[in-house]
C-alpha positions as a Markdown table, in Angstrom:
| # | Residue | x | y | z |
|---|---|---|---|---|
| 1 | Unk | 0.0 | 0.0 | 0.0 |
| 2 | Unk | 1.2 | 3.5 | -0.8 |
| 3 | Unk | 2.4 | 5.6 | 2.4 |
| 4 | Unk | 0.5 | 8.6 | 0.9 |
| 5 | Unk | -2.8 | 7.1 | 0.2 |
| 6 | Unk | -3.2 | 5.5 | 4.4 |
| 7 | Unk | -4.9 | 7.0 | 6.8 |
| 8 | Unk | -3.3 | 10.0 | 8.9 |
| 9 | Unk | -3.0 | 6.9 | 12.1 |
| 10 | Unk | -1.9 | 4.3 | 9.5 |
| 11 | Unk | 0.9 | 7.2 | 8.5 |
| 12 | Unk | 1.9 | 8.0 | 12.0 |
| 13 | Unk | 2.5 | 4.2 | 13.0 |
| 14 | Unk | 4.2 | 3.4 | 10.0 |
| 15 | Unk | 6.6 | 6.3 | 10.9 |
| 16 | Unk | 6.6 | 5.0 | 14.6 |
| 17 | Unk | 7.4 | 1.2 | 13.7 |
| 18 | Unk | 11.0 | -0.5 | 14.0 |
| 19 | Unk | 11.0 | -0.9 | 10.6 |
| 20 | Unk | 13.7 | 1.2 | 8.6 |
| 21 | Unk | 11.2 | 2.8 | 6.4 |
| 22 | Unk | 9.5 | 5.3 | 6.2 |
| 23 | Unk | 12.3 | 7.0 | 7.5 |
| 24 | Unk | 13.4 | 10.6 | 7.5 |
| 25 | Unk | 13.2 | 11.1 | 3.7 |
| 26 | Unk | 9.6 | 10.0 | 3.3 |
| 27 | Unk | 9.2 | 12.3 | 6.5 |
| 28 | Unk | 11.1 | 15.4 | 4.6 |
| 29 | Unk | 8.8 | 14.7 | 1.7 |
| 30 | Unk | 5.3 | 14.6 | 3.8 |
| 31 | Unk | 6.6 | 17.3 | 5.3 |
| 32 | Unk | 7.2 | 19.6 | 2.5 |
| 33 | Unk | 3.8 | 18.7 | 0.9 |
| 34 | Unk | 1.8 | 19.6 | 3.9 |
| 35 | Unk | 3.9 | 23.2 | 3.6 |
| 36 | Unk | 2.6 | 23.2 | 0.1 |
| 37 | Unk | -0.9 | 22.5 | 0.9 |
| 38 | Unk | -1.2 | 25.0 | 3.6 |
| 39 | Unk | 0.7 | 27.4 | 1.2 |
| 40 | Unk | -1.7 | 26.6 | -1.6 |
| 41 | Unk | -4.8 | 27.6 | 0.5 |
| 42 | Unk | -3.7 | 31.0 | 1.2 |
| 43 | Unk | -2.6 | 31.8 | -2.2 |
| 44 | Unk | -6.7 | 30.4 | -2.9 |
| 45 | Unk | -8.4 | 32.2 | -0.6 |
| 46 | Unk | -10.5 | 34.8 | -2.4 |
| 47 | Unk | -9.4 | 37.5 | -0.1 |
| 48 | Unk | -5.9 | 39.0 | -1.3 |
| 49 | Unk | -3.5 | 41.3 | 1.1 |
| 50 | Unk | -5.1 | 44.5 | -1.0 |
| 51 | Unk | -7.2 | 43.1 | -3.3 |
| 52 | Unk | -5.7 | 44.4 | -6.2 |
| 53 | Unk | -5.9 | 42.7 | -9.6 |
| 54 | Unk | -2.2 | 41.9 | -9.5 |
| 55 | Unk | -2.3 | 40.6 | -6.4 |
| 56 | Unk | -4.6 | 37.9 | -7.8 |
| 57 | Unk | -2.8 | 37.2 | -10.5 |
| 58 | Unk | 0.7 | 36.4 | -8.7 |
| 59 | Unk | -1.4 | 34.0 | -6.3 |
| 60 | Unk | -3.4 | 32.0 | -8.4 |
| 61 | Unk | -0.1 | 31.5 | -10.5 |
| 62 | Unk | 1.6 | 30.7 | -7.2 |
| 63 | Unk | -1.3 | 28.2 | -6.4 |
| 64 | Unk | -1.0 | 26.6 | -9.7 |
| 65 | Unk | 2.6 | 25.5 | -9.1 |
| 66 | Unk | 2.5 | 24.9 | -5.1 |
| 67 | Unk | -0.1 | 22.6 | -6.4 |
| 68 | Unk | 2.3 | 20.3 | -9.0 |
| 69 | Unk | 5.4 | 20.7 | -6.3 |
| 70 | Unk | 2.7 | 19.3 | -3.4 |
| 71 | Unk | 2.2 | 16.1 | -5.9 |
| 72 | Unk | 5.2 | 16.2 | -6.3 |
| 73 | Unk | 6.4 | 15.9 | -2.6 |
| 74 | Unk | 3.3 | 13.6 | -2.1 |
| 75 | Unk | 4.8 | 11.3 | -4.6 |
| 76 | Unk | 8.5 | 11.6 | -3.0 |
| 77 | Unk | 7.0 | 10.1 | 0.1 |
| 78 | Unk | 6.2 | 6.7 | -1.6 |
| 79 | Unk | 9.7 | 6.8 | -3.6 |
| 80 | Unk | 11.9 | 7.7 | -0.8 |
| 81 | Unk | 10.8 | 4.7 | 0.4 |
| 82 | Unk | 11.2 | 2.6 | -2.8 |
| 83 | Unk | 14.4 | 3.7 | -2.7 |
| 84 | Unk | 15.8 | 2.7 | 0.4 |
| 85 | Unk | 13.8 | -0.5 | 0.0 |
| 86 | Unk | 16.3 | -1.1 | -2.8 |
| 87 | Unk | 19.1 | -0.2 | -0.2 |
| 88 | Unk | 18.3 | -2.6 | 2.3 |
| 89 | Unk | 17.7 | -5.3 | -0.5 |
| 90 | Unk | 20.9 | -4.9 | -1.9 |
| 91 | Unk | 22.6 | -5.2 | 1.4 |
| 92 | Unk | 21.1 | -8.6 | 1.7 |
| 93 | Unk | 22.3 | -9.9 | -1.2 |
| 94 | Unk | 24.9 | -12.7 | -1.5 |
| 95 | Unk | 28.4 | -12.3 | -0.9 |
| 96 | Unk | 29.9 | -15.4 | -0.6 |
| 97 | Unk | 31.9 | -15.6 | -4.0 |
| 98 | Unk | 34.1 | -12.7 | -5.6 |
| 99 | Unk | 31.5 | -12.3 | -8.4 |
| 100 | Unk | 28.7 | -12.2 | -5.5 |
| 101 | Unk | 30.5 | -9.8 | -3.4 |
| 102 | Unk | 31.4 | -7.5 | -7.0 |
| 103 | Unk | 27.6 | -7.5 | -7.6 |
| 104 | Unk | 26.7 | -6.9 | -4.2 |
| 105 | Unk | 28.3 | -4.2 | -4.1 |
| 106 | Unk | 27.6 | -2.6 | -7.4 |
| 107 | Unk | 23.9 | -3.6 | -6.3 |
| 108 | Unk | 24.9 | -1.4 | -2.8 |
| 109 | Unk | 26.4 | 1.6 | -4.9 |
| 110 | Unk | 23.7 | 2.2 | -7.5 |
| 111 | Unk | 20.5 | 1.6 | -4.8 |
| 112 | Unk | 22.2 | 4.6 | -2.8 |
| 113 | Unk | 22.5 | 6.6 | -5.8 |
| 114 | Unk | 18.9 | 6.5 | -5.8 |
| 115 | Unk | 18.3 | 7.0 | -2.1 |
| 116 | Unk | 20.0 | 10.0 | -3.0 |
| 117 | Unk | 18.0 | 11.3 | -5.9 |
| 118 | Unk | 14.9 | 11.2 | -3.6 |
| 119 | Unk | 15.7 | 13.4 | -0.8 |
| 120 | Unk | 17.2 | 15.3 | -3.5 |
| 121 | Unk | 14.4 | 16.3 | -5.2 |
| 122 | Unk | 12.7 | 16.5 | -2.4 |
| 123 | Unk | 15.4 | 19.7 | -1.6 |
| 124 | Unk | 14.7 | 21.0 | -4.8 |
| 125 | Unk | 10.6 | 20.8 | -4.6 |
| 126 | Unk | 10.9 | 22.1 | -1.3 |
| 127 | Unk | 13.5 | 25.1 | -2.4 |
| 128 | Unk | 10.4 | 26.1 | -5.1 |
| 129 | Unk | 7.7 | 25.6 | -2.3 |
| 130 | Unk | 9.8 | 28.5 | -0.3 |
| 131 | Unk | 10.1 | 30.3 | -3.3 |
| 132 | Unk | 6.5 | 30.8 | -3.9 |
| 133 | Unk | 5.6 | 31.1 | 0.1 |
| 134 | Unk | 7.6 | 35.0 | -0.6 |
| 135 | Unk | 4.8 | 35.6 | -3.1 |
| 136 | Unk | 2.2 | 34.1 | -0.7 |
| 137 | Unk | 3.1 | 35.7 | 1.8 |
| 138 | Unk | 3.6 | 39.4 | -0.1 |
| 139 | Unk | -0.4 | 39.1 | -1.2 |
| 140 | Unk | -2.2 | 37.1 | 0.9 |
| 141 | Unk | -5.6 | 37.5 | 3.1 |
| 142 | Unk | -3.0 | 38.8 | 6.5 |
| 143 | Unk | -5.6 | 36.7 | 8.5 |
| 144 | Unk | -3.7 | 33.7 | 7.2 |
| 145 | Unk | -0.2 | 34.8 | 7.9 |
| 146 | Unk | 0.0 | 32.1 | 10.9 |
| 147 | Unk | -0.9 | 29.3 | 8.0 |
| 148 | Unk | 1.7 | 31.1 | 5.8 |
| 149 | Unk | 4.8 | 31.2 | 8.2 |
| 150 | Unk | 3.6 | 27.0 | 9.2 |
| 151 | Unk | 3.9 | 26.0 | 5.7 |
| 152 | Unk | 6.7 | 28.1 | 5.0 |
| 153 | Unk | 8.2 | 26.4 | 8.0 |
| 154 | Unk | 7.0 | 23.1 | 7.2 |
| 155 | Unk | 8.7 | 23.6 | 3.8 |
| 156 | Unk | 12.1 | 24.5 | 5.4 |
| 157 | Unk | 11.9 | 21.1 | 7.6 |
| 158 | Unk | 11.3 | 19.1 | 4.0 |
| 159 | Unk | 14.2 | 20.8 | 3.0 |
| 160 | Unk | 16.3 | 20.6 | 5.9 |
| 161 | Unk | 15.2 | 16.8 | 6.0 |
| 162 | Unk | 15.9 | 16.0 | 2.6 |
| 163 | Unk | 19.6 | 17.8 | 2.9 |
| 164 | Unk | 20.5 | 14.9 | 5.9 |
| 165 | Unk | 19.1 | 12.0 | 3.7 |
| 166 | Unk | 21.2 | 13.0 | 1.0 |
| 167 | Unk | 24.6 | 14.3 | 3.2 |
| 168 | Unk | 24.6 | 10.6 | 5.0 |
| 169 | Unk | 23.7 | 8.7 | 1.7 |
| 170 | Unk | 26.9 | 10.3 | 0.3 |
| 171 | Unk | 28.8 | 9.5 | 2.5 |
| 172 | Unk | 28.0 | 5.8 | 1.4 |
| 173 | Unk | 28.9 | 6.2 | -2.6 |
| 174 | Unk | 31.8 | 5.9 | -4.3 |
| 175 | Unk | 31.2 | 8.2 | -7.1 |
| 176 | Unk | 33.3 | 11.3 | -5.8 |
| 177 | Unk | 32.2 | 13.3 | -9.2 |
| 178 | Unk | 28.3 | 12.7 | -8.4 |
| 179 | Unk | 28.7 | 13.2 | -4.9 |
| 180 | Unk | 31.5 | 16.5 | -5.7 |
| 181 | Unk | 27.9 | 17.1 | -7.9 |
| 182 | Unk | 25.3 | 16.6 | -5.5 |
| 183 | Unk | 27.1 | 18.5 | -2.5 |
| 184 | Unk | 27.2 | 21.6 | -5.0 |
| 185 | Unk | 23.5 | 21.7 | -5.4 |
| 186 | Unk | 22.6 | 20.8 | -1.6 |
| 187 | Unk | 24.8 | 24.3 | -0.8 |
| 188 | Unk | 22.6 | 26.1 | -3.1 |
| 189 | Unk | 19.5 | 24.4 | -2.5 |
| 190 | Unk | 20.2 | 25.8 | 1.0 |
| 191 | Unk | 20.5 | 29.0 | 0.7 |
């Protein structure tokens, strides 16, 4: 069953189990999709900071893409976990021969590639979500300014989040040009 499609509880537990996932990626993403959402429903409301027909414009454009990065970061929840489900599987592979313990750990190096493309986009969806929450919170209805600076603040904990998935995953590959890569776009993803 999909993470994102279970009930709040259902969530929550599966969070709260022993089980390695979901972990803190799937968390970053959930996170940064509620920001989204809460972000979205400001920039909605009818009710603009002065009601001018600018101000309506820049929101509803805003709401339009808060929308595609919350499905996005809805999706990111599921595949987070996909990916370190690959991860875990490939630690359990055989190692008992040369050619077992060479495909092992090719197995090991390319499932932590991708449990480090999911947090990462994750950073990046999360890095747009803050982007928009500046126009949000320029024109929107002020009585929603505490929803605005909770998804704004929800956003920055995807991000954050997602930025530690991907700074321990590296330090699990190989790959020092990818990582060299990744490491580049994490500093400006922070920012």
């Amino acid at each position: 069953m999909s993470l994102i499609s279970m009930t709040v509880t259902d969530l929550l537990d599966a969070f709260a189990s022993s089980a390695p996932t979901p972990g803190g990626g799937s968390a970053a993403a959930l996170a940064g999709a509620m920001g989204a959402s809460l972000l979205k429903m400001v920039a909605a409301m009818p009710k603009t900071r002065t009601g001018t027909p600018e101000e309506r414009t820049a929101l509803d454009a805003a709401a339009a893409e808060l929308e595609t990065l919350r499905q996005q970061l809805a999706r990111l929840v599921d595949e987070d976990k996909k990916a370190y489900d690959l991860v875990t599987g490939a630690f359990k592979l055989p190692k008992g021969t040369d050619e077992e313990k060479a495909a092992r750990s090719k197995a090991i190096q390319e499932a932590m590639k991708a449990a480090t493309e999911a947090p990462l986009q994750t950073m990046r969806a999360c890095a747009a979500v803050l982007g928009h929450a500046r126009t949000v919170a320029a024109h929107g209805n002020q009585n929603a300014s505490s929803d605005i600076e909770v998804g704004t603040a929800l956003a920055r904990a995807g991000l954050f989040g997602g930025d530690k998935n991907v700074e321990i995953n590296l330090g699990s590959l190989k790959d020092e040009a990818y990582c060299n890569t990744v490491a580049e776009e994490c500093a400006r993803l922070r920012r």
